[in-house]
C-alpha positions as CSV (number, residue, x, y, z in Angstrom):
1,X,108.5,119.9,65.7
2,X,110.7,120.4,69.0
3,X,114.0,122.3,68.5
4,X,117.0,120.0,69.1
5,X,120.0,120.7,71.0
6,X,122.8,118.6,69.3
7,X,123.2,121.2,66.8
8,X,123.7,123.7,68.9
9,X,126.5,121.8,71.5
10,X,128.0,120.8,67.8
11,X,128.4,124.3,66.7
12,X,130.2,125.6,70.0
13,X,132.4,122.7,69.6
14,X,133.2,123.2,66.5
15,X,134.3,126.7,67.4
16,X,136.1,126.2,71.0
17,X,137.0,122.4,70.3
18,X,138.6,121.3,74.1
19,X,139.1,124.9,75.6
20,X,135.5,125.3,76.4
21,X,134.0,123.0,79.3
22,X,129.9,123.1,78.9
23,X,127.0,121.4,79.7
24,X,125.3,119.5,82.9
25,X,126.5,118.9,85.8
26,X,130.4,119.3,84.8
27,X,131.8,121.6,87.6
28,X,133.6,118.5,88.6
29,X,135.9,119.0,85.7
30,X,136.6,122.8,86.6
31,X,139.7,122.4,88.7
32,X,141.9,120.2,86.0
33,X,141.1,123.5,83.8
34,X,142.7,126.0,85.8
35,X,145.2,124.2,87.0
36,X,147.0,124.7,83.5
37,X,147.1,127.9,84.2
38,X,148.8,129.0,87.5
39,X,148.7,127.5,91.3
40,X,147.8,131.0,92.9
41,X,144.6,132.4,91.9
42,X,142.3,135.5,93.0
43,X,138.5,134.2,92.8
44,X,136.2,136.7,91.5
45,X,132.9,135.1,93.3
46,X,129.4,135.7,92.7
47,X,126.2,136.2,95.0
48,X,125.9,132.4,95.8
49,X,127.5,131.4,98.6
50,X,126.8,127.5,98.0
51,X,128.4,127.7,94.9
52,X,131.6,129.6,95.6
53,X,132.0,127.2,98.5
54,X,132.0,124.2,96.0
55,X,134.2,126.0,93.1
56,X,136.6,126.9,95.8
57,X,136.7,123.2,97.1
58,X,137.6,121.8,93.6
59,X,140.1,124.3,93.3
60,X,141.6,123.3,96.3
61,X,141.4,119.6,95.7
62,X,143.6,120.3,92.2
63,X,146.4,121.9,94.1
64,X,145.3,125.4,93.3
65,X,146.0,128.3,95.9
66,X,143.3,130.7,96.7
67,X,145.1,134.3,97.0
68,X,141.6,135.8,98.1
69,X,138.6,136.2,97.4
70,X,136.9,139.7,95.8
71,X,133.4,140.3,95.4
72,X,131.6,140.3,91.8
73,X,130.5,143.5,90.2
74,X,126.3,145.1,90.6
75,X,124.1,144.7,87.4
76,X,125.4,146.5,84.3
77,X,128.8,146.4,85.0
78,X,129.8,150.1,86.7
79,X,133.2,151.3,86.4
80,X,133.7,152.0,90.3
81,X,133.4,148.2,90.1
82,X,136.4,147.5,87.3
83,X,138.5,150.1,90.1
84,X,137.5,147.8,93.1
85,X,138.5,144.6,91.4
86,X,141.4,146.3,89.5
87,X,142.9,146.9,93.6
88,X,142.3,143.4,94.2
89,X,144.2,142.1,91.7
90,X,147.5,144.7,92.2
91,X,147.2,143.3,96.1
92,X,146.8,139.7,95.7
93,X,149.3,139.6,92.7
94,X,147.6,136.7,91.3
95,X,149.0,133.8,88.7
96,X,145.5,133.4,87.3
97,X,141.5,135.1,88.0
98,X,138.9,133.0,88.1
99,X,135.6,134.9,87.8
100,X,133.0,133.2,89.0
101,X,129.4,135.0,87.7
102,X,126.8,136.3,84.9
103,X,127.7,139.2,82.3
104,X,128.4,142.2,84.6
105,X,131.1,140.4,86.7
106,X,133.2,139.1,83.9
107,X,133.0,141.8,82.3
108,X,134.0,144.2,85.3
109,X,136.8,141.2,85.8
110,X,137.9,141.9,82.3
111,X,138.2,145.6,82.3
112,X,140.0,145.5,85.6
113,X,142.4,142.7,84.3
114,X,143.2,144.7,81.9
115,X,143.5,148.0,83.8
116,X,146.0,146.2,86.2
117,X,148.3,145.4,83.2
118,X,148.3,148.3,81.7
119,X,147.5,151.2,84.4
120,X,151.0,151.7,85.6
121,X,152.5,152.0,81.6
122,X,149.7,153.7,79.8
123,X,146.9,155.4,81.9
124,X,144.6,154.0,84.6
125,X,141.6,155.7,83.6
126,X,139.5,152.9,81.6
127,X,137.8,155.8,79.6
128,X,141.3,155.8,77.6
129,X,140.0,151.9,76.5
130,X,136.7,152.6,75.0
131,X,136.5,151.0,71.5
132,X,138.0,148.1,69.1
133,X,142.0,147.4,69.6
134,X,143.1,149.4,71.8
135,X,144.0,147.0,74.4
136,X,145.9,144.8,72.2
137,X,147.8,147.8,71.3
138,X,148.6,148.9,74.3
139,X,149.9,145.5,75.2
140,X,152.1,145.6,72.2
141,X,153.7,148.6,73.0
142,X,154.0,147.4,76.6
143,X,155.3,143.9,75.9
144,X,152.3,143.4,78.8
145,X,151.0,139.8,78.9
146,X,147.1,139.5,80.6
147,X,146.7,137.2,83.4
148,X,144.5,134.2,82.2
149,X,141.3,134.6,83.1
150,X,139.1,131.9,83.6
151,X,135.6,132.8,83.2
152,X,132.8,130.6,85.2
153,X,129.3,131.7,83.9
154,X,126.9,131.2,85.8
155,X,123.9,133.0,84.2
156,X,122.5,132.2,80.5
157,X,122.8,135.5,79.4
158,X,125.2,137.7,77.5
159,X,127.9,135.1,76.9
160,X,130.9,137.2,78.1
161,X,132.9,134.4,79.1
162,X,133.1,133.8,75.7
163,X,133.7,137.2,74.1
164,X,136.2,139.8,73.6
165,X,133.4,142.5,74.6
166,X,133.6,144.4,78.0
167,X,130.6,146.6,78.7
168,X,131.1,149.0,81.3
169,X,128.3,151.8,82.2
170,X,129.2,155.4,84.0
171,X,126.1,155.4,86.4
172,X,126.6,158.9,86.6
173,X,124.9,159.2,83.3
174,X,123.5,156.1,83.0
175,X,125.1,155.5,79.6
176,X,127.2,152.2,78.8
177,X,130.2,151.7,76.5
178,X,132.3,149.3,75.3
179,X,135.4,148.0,75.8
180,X,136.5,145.6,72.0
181,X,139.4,143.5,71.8
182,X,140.7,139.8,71.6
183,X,143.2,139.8,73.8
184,X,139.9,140.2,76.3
185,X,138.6,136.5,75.5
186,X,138.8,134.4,78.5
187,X,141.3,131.3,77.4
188,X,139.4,129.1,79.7
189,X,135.5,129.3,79.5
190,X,133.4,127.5,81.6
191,X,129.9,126.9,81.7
192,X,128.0,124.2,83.8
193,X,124.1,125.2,82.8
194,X,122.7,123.2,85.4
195,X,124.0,126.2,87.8
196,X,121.2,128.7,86.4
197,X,118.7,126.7,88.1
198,X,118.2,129.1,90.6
199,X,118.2,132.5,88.9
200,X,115.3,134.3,88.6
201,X,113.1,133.8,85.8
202,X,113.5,137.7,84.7
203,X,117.3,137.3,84.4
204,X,116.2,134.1,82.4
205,X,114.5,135.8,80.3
206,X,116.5,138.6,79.6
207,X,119.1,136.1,79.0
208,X,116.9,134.2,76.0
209,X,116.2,137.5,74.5
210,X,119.7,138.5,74.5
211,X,120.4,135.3,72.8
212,X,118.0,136.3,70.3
213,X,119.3,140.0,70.0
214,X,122.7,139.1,69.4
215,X,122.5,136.0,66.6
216,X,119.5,138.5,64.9
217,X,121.4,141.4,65.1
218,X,124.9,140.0,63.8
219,X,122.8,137.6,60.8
220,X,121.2,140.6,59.9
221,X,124.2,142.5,58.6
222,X,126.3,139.9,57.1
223,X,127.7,139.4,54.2
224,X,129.9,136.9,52.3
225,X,131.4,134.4,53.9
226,X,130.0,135.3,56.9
227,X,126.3,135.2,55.8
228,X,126.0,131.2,56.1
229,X,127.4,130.9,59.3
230,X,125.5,133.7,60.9
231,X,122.3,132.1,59.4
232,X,123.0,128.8,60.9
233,X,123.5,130.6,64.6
234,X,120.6,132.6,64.6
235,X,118.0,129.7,63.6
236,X,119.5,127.0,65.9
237,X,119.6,129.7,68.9
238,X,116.2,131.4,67.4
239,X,114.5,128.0,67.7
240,X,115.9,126.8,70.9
241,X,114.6,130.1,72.9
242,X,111.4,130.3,70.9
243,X,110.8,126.4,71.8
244,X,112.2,126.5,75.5
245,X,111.7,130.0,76.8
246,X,108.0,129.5,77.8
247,X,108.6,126.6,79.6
248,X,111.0,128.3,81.4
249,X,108.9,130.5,82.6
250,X,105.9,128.1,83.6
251,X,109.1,126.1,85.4
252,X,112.3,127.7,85.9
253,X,113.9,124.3,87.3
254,X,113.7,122.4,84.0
255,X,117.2,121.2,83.3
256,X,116.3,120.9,79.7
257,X,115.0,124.4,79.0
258,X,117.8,125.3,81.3
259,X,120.5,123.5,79.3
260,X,118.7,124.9,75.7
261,X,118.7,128.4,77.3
262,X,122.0,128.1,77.4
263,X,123.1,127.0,74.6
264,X,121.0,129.6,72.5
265,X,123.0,132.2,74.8
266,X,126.7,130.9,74.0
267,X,125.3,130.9,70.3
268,X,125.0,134.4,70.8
269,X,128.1,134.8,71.8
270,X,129.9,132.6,69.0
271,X,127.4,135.2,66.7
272,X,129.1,138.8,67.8
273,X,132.6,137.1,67.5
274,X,131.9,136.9,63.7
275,X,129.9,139.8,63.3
276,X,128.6,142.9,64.9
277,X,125.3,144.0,66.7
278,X,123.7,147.2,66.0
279,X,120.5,149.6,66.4
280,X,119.3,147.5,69.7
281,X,122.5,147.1,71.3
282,X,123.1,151.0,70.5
283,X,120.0,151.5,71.9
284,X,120.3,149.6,75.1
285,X,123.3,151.0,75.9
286,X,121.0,154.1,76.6
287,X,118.3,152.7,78.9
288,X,120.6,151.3,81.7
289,X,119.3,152.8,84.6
290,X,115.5,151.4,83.8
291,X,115.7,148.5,82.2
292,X,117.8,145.2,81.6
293,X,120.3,144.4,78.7
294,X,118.2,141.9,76.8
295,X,115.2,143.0,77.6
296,X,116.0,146.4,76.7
297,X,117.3,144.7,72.7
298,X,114.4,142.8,73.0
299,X,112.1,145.7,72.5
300,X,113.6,147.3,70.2
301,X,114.8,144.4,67.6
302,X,111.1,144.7,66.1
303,X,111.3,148.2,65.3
304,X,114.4,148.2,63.7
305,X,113.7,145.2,61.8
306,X,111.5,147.4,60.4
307,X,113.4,150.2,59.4
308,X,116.3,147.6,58.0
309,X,113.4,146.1,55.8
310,X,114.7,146.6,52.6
311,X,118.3,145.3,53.4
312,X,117.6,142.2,55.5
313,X,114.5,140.2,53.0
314,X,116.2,136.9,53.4
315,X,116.8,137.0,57.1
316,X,113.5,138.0,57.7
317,X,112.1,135.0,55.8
318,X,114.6,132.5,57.5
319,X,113.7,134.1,61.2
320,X,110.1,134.6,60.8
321,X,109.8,130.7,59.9
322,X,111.3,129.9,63.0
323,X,108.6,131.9,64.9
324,X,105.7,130.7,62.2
325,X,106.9,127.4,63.6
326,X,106.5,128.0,67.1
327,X,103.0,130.2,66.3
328,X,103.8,133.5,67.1
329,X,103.7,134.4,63.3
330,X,100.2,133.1,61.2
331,X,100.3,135.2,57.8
332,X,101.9,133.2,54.9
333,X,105.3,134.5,54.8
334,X,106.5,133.4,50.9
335,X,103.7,135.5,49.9
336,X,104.9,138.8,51.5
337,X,107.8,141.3,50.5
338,X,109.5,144.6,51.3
339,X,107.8,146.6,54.3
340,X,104.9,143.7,54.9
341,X,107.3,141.0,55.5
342,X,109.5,142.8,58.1
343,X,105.6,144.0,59.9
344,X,104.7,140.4,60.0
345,X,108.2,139.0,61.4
346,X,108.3,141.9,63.7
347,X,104.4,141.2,64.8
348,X,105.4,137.6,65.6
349,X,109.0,139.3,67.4
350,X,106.3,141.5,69.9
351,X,104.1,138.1,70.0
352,X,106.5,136.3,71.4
353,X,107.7,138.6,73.7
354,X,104.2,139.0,75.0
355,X,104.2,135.3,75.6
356,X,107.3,135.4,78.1
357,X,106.1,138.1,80.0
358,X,108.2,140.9,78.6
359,X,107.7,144.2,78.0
360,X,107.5,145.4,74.0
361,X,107.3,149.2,74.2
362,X,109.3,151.3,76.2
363,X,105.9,152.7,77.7
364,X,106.1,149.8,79.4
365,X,109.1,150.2,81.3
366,X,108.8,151.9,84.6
367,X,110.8,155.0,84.6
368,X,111.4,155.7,80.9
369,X,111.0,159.0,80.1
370,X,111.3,161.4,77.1
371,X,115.0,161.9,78.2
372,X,116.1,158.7,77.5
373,X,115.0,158.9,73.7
374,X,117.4,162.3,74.2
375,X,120.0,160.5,75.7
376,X,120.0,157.7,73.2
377,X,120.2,159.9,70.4
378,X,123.0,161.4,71.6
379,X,124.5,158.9,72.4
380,X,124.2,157.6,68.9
381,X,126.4,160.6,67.8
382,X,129.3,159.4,70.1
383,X,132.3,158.5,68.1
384,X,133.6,155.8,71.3
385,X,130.2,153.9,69.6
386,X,130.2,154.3,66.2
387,X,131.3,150.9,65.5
388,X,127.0,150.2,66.0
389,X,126.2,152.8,63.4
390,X,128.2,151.3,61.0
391,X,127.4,147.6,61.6
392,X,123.6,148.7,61.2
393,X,122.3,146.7,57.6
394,X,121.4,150.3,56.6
395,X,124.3,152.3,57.8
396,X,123.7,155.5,59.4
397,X,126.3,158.6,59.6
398,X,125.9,160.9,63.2
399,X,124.2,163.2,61.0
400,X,121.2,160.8,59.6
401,X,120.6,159.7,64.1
402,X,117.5,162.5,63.8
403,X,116.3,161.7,60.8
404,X,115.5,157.9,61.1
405,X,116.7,156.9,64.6
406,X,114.3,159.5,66.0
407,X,111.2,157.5,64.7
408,X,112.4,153.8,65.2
409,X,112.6,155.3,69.2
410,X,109.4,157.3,69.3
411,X,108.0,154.0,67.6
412,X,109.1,151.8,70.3
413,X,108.2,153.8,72.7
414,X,104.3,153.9,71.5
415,X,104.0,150.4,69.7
416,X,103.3,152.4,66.4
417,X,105.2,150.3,63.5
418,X,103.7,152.9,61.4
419,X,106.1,155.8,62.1
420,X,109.0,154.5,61.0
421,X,111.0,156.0,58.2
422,X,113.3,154.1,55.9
423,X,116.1,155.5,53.8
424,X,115.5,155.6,50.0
């Protein structure tokens, strides 16, 4: 049975109603959007020249000025970028930003929004920003209003033109952290998916995987109200990657894989606005210098799938049906419990990755080394990121990170399931 789309486009709508432009072939419709918003604007544009010449012409045709033009941030969003960009906006004096681009360069474009509010009242060092609220804090005590932002995506990946998340990474020491806060989500999302037709299949892919990192992630520690809604998310986005990621890869121009790519993306991103991601993301915020976002999550979901075993039995059963369907799992699933049903969902995690092309141990990423399992841990035992300890389905204190994070990394880094502790 082929996954279906509709639910998908019927959940984002449900969640953005009008504010949120999305689908094929709309980028007609982009200048009536910002035009609510301002009549000056700085443009934030990507690496495609042919399609910052059309945004900018539809712009233009709805009455909007172009202040100037600034160059998007490199992969992984670096913080010399969110300077840059911050300079750009105090020069152009902007009504409005549109950024036009994937994950790094809206959320550079965020940061630096931001940091052009609030550098002059508070401090202008974005370190001072790391973690949940403090922006909206700051703005309070200010009485500071952000510019609107209008985010264009342009790459089905990390959905950050939807979310109130701004990674930043110190290249320096190759470790990224996060910026948390609602007054960061863009008012204006836009999304045409038909413009992803010419990325490269590996930023494709990380992008699917991603999509599957954030809805697993978020479904696997929720609770209460949240629990039904985060179910929904992850087996709609789940199905729609597991279905369409292949064919991606066989043939990246195929609008329909293209258009369910994305939507299982942006269904990530509707996940981490009602819940949190954990041991992956933590993880992956470790492992910048060698290895994709997604793709980095997308190794190591399987292994701490595992060591959340005990905690997460019905999300395992609902997510390893959706691969069962697809054939990446084969064992009988209702007859399996505890530590042998998170094995044989994670078995059908690895399959699946296998089947795209993707690494599934950290062996297999050139240039990991035993220092990034150092760095990881440590990183683990920073306070600016304990928000992922804590959202973990098993929480973990600093002082457990030795104990049972240690394993779940060596593990990932071999392939050996079997090393992996769990709490009693």
């Amino acid at each position: 049975m082929s996954a279906s789309k509709e639910p998908a486009a019927a959940l984002l709508k449900a969640w953005k109603g009008d504010s949120y432009i999305f689908g094929l072939n709309v980028l007609d419709r982009l200048g009536t959007l910002v035009k609510k918003f301002g009549k000056k604007a700085l443009v934030v544009s990507c690496n495609r020249q042919d399609l910052n010449d059309r945004i900018i012409a539809r712009l233009k045709s709805a009455g909007i000025t172009i202040a100037g033009i600034a160059p998007g941030a490199k992969p992984n969003a670096p913080r010399e970028d969110v300077y840059r960009l911050e300079s750009y906006i105090q020069h152009y004096n902007p009504d409005l930003i549109v950024v036009v681009g994937g994950g790094s360069t809206i959320d550079c474009t965020k940061a630096a929004n931001m940091l052009a509010t609030l550098g002059g009242d508070m401090t202008p060092e974005i370190d001072h920003y790391f973690g949940t609220g403090l922006v909206s804090e700051a703005l309070k005590k200010t009485g500071k209003t952000l510019r609107p932002l209008i985010a264009v995506e342009t790459s089905a990946s990390s959905g950050a033109h939807l979310t109130k998340y701004a990674n930043i990474t110190d290249p320096v020491v190759g470790q990224k952290k996060l910026i948390v806060d609602e007054a960061l989500v863009p008012p204006a999302p836009f999304f045409d998916y038909a413009t992803t037709v010419t990325m490269p299949v590996s930023v494709t892919i990380d992008g699917a995987l991603d999509a599957i990192a954030h809805t697993f992630e978020v479904f696997c520690g929720a609770k209460g109200d949240v629990f039904e809604k985060a179910r929904q998310l992850a087996e709609t986005a789940i199905d729609l990657v597991a279905e369409y990621a292949k064919v991606l890869t066989q043939d990246p121009k195929n609008l329909e894989a293209r258009e369910a790519i994305g939507l299982a993306t942006d269904l990530g991103a509707y996940a981490i606005m009602i819940g949190g991601t954990s041991g992956a993301h933590l993880t992956s915020f470790s492992l910048v210098d060698i290895v994709s976002h997604g793709t980095a999550c997308g190794i190591m979901n399987p292994y701490y799938a595992i060591f959340y075993s005990t905690a997460i039995q019905p999300q395992l059963q609902a997510v390893g049906k959706i691969f069962a369907k697809h054939g990446y799992i084969i064992k009988n699933l209702d007859s399996l419990t505890g530590r042998d049903l998170a094995l044989a969902v994670s078995e059908g995690m690895i399959a699946f990755a296998s089947s795209i092309n993707a690494p599934t141990k950290l062996s297999e990423v050139k240039g990991f080394t035993e220092g990034h399992i150092t760095r990881a841990l440590n990183a683990a035992k920073d306070p600016q990121l304990e928000m992922k300890l804590k959202n973990m389905p098993v929480p973990l204190t600093a002082a457990d990170v030795d104990t049972y994070m240690q394993p779940i990394l060596r593990a990932a880094a071999t392939g050996d399931l079997s090393i992996i502790k769990e709490m009693c």
